[in-house]
C-alpha positions in Angstrom: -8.6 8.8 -19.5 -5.4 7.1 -18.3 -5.3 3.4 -18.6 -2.9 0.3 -17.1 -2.9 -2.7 -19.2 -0.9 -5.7 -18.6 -1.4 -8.9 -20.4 -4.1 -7.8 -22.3 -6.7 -7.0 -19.6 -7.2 -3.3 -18.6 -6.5 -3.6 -14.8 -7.3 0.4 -14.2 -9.1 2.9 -16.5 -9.8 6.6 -14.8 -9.6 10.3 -15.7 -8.5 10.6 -11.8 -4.9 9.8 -11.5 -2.1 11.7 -9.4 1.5 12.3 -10.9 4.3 11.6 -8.6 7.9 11.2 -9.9 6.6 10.1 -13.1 4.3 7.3 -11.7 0.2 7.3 -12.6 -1.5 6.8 -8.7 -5.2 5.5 -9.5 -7.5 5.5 -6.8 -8.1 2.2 -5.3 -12.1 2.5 -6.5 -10.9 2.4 -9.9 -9.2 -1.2 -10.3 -11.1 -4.4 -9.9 -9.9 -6.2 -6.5 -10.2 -9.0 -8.3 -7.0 -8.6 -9.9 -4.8 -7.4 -7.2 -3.4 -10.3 -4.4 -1.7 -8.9 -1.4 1.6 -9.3 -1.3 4.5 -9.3 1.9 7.1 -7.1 0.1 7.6 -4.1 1.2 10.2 -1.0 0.6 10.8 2.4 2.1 10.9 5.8 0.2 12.3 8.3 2.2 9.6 11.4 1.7 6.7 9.2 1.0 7.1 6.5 3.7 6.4 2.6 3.5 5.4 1.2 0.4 3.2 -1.7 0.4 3.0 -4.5 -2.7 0.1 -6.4 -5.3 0.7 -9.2 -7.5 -1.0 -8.6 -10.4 -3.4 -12.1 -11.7 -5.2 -11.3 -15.4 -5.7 -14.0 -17.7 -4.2 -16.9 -15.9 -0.6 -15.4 -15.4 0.7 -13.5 -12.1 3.5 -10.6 -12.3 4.5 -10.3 -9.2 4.9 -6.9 -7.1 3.6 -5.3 -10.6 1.7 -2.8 -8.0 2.6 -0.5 -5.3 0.9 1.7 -2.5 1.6 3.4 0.4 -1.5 2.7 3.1 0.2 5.7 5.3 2.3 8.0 3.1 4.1 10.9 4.9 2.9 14.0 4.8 4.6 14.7 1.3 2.8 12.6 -0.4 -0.5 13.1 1.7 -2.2 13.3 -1.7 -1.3 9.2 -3.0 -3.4 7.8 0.1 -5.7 5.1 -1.2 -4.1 5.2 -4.5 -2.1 2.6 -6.6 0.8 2.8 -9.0 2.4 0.2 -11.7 5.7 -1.2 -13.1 6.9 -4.4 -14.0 5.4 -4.1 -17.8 2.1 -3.0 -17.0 1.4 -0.7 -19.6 0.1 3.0 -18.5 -0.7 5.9 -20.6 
């Protein structure tokens, strides 16, 4: 099982994760929505396409743009559709 933890609260536990450039992708079904609030950042990867941003809210506290996803990936990375990835201290291993 791969796990993401950030301030104490498991925000994704799965055995179905997808490796790209180091990064853990979890499928979507595997986080609680509850946690994750939309955000309007974006950023552009130039073989995967138009990444997309979550704040992260566990416990009271926020960390923003801790999660990443790209709704439409290129054809590349086909395979990260309707999958998330983590940074900004959230914990993943």
């Amino acid at each position: 099982m791969v796990k993401a933890v950030w301030n104490g609260f498991t925000i994704a536990d799965t055995d179905d994760t997808v490796v790209v450039e180091n990064n853990h992708y979890f499928p979507l079904s595997a986080i609680d929505p509850a946690l994750l609030k939309p955000s309007a950042t974006t950023s552009v990867c130039g073989w995967k396409g138009l990444a997309n941003y979550y704040t992260l809210s566990a416990g009271g506290a926020e960390n923003k743009d801790a999660a990443w996803y790209y709704a439409d990936p290129k054809d590349a990375a086909a395979n990260i559709k309707g999958r998330v990835a983590f940074w900004k201290g959230v914990k993943v291993g």
